[in-house]
C-alpha positions in Angstrom: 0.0 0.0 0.0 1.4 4.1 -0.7 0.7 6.7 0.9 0.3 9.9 -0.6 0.8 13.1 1.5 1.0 16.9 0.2 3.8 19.2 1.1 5.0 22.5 0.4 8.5 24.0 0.3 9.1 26.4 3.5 13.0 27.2 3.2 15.9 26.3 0.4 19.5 27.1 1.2 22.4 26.7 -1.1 25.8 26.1 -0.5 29.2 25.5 -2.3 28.3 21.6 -2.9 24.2 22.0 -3.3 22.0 22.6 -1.0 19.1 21.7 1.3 15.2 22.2 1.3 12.9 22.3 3.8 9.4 20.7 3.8 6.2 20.8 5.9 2.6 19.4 5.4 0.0 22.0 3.5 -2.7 23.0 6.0 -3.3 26.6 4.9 -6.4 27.4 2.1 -9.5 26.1 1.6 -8.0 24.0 -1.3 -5.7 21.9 1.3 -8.2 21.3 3.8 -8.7 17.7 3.0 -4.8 17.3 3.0 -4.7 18.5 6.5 -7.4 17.1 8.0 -4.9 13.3 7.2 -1.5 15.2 8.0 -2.0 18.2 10.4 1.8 18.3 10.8 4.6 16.9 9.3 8.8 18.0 7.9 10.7 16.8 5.8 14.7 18.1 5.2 16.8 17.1 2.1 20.1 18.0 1.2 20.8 17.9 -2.6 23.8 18.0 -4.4 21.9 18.0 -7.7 22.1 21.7 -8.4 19.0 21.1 -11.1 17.5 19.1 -9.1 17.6 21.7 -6.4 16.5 24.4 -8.5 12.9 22.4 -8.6 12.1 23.1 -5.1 10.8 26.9 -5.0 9.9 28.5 -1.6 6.1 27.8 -1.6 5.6 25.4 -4.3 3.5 22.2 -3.2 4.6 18.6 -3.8 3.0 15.2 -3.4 5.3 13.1 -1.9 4.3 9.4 -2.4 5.3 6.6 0.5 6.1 3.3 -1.1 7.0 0.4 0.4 10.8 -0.5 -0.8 13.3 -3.2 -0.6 15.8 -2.8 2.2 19.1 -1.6 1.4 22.5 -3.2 1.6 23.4 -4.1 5.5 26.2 -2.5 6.8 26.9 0.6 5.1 27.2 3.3 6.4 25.0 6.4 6.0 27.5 8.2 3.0 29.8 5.6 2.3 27.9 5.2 -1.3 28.5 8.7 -1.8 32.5 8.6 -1.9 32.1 12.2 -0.1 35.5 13.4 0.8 34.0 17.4 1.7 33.7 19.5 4.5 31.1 18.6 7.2 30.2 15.1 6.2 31.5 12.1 8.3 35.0 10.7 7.6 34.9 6.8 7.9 
């Protein structure tokens, strides 16, 4: 089963290597009032380093974001050791 919620962009920063966007459930207008009535509250917080994947996510735009069950991922990685991340303020392993 998915689960489909609706959220809207609050905040966007960028930085040297990307960026990061900020998400919270809709609950303002008369057109979101059914959305908010299922999800009265909710964030979410992404950190891109897709720069045109970052420029999607303009402050106030709405998004569905859909919740879909998915296989588990490798055991034992670590959380950025797929990235190969050698910058400034991500773990070291």
């Amino acid at each position: 089963m998915s689960v489909r919620a609706k959220f809207w962009v609050t905040e966007t920063t960028n930085t040297t290597s990307g960026g990061s966007v900020k998400l919270s459930a809709v609950c303002r207008g008369q057109d979101n009032k059914q959305w908010a009535q299922a999800t009265p509250t909710g964030q979410i917080t992404m950190n891109i380093l897709n720069g045109a994947a970052l420029e999607q996510f303009t402050p106030g735009a709405e998004f569905y974001v859909d919740f879909t069950p998915a296989p588990k991922g490798q055991e034992g990685m670590g959380e950025f050791d797929h990235l190969n991340l050698k910058q400034e303020g991500y773990p070291s392993k």
